[in-house]
C-alpha positions in Angstrom: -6.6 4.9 294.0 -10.3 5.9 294.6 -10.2 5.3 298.2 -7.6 8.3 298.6 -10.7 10.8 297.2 -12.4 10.8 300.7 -9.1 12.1 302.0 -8.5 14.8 299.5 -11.1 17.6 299.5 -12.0 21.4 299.7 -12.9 22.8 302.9 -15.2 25.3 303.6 -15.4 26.4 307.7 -16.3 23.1 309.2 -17.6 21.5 306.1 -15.3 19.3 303.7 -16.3 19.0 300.1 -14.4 16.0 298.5 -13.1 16.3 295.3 -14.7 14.2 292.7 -12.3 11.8 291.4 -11.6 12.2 287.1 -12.0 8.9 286.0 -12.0 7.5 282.3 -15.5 5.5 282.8 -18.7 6.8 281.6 -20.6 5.0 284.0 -19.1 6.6 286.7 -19.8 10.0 285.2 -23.8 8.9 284.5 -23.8 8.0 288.5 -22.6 11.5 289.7 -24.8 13.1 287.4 -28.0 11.2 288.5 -29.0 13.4 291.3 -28.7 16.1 288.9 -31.2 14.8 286.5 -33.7 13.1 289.2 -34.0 16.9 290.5 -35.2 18.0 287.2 -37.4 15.3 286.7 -39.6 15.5 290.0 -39.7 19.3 289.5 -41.0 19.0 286.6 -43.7 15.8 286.7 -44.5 17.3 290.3 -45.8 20.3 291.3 -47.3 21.7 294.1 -48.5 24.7 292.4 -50.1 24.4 289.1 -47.6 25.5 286.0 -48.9 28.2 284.2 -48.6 29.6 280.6 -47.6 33.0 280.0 -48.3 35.0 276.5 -46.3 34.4 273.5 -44.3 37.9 272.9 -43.7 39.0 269.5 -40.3 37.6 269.1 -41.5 33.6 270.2 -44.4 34.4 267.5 -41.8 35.7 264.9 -39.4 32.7 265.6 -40.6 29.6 263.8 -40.7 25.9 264.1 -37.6 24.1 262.9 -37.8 20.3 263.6 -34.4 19.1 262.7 -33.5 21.4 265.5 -35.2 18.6 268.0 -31.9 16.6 267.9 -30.1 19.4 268.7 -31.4 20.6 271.6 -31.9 16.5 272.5 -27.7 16.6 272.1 -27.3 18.6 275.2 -27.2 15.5 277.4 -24.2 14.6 275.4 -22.8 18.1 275.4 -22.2 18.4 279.3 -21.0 14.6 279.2 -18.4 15.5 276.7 -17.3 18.4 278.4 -16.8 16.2 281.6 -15.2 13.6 279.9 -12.6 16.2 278.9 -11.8 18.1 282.2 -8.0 18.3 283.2 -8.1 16.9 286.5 -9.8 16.5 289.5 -10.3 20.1 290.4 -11.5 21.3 286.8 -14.0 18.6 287.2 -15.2 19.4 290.8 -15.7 23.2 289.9 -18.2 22.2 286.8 -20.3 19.6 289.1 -20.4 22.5 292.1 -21.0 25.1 289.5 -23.9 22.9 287.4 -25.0 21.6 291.1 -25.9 25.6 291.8 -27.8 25.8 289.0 -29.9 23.3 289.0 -30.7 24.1 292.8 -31.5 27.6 291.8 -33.4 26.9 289.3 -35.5 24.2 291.0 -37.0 26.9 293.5 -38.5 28.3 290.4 -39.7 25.5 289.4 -41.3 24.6 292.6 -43.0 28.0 293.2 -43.2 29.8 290.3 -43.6 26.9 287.2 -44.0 27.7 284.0 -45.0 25.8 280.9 -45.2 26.1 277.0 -47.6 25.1 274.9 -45.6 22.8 272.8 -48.8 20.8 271.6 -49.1 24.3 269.0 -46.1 22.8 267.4 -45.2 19.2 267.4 -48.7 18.5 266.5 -47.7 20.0 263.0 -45.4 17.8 261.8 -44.0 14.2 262.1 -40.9 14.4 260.8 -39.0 14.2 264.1 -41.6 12.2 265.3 -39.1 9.8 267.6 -36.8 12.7 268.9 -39.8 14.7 270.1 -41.7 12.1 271.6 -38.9 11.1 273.4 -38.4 14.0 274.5 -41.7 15.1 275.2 -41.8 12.3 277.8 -38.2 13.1 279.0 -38.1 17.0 279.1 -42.3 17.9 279.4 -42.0 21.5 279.2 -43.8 22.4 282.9 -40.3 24.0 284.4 -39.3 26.2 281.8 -38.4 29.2 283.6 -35.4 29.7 283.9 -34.0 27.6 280.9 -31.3 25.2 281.8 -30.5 24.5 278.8 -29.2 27.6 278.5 -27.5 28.1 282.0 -25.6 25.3 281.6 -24.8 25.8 278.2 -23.1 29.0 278.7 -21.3 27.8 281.9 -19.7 24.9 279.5 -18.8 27.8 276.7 -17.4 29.7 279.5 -15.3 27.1 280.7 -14.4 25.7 277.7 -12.8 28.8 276.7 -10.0 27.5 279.0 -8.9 24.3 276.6 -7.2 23.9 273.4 -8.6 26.1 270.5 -10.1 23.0 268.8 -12.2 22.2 271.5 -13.3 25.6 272.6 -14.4 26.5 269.5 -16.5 23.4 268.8 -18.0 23.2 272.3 -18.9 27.0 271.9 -20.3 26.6 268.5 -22.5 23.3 269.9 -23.4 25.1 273.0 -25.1 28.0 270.8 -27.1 25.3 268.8 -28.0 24.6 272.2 -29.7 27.2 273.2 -30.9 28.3 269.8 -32.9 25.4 269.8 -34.5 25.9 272.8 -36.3 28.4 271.2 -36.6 26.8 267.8 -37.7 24.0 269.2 -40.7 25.5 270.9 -39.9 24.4 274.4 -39.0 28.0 276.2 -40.3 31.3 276.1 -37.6 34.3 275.5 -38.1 35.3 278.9 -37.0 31.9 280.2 -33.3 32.1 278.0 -33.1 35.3 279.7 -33.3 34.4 283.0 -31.1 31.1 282.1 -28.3 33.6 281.4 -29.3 35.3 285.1 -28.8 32.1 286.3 -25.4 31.6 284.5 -24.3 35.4 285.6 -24.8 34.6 289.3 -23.0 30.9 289.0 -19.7 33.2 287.7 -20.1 35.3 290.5 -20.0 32.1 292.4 -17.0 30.5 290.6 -14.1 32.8 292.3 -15.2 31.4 296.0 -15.0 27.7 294.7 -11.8 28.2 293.1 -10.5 29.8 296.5 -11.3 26.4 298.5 -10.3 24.1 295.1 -6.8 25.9 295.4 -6.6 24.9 299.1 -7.4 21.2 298.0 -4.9 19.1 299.7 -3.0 17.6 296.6 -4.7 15.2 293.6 -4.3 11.7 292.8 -3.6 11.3 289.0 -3.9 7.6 289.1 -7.3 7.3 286.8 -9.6 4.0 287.7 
């Protein structure tokens, strides 16, 4: 069963890359995504050069407020889980864990040495009608590594790959993914600039995609015996 995945795995030169085993246990999906979320977290509580705020354009003046958006954008940690709960096989969930992997990498050399934050006291301090979502995720997600979004890299990675499943689920993964990232803005925790470079991010992780699938192909077989 599991054992086999050490055996079964994608090589690249010298390296081998073993595939991650698709299992029907959440647990096991929260473990292989810790190192993703522990990444995030010490680049954003520490920094070795200050975070800085830039100016507010015209268009993050323009867009307003909307609390009951703060669940929303608080839903993405379900959105990726859901989306990795449903991948076909072994392969289809290796290639969105190298893929996401990428991204987070990337991004984390921005947030090392060039951080950004956002102002969100402007905002939250207005209201208290999502008083628990935002200080939860005030503590969770402090907005001090906000360029490039995430939210939005990753969200558009999961559309993009979701448009390879049944109709039902692309549709309602690409219609929660752009709630996603529409609340990233309406929830006061990114500039514009930083959505724009989350898509950068996202255009260089498809430019990536075609040399992972060319060592996933080579994978040598797949055990579809799920723990």
């Amino acid at each position: 069963m599991a054992s086999d995945s050490t055996e079964k795995g994608i090589k690249a030169g010298q390296l081998t890359i073993p595939l991650i085993k698709k299992r029907n246990n959440i647990l096991y999906y929260l473990l292989l995504w810790t190192p993703y979320i522990a990444i995030y977290q010490f680049t954003n509580r520490f920094h070795i050069i200050e975070p800085r705020y830039l100016a507010l354009s015209p268009l993050d003046k323009a867009l307003p407020f909307v609390p009951w958006m703060v669940p929303v954008y608080v839903s993405y940690l379900i959105y990726v889980f859901v989306f990795i709960y449903h991948c076909d096989d072994d392969r289809d969930l290796t290639r969105i864990f190298i893929l996401s992997y990428f991204q987070v990498i990337i991004s984390a050399l921005f947030f090392i040495f060039f951080p950004v934050a956002f102002p969100v006291e402007m905002f939250y301090s207005q209201t208290e009608a999502t008083d628990i979502f935002s200080r939860f995720w005030l503590w969770f997600d402090e907005p001090a590594n906000c360029f490039p979004s995430l939210h939005a890299a990753n969200s558009m990675l999961v559309i993009y790959l979701s448009q390879r499943k049944k109709p039902i689920f692309r549709i309602g993964m690409s219609i929660w993914g752009a709630l996603v990232i529409a609340a990233t803005l309406l929830c006061k925790q990114h500039y514009i600039i930083d959505i724009s470079a989350g898509f950068g991010i996202f255009v260089f992780t498809i430019l990536l995609e075609p040399y992972v699938d060319r060592h996933l192909a080579t994978a040598r077989g797949q055990n579809h015996v799920h723990a």
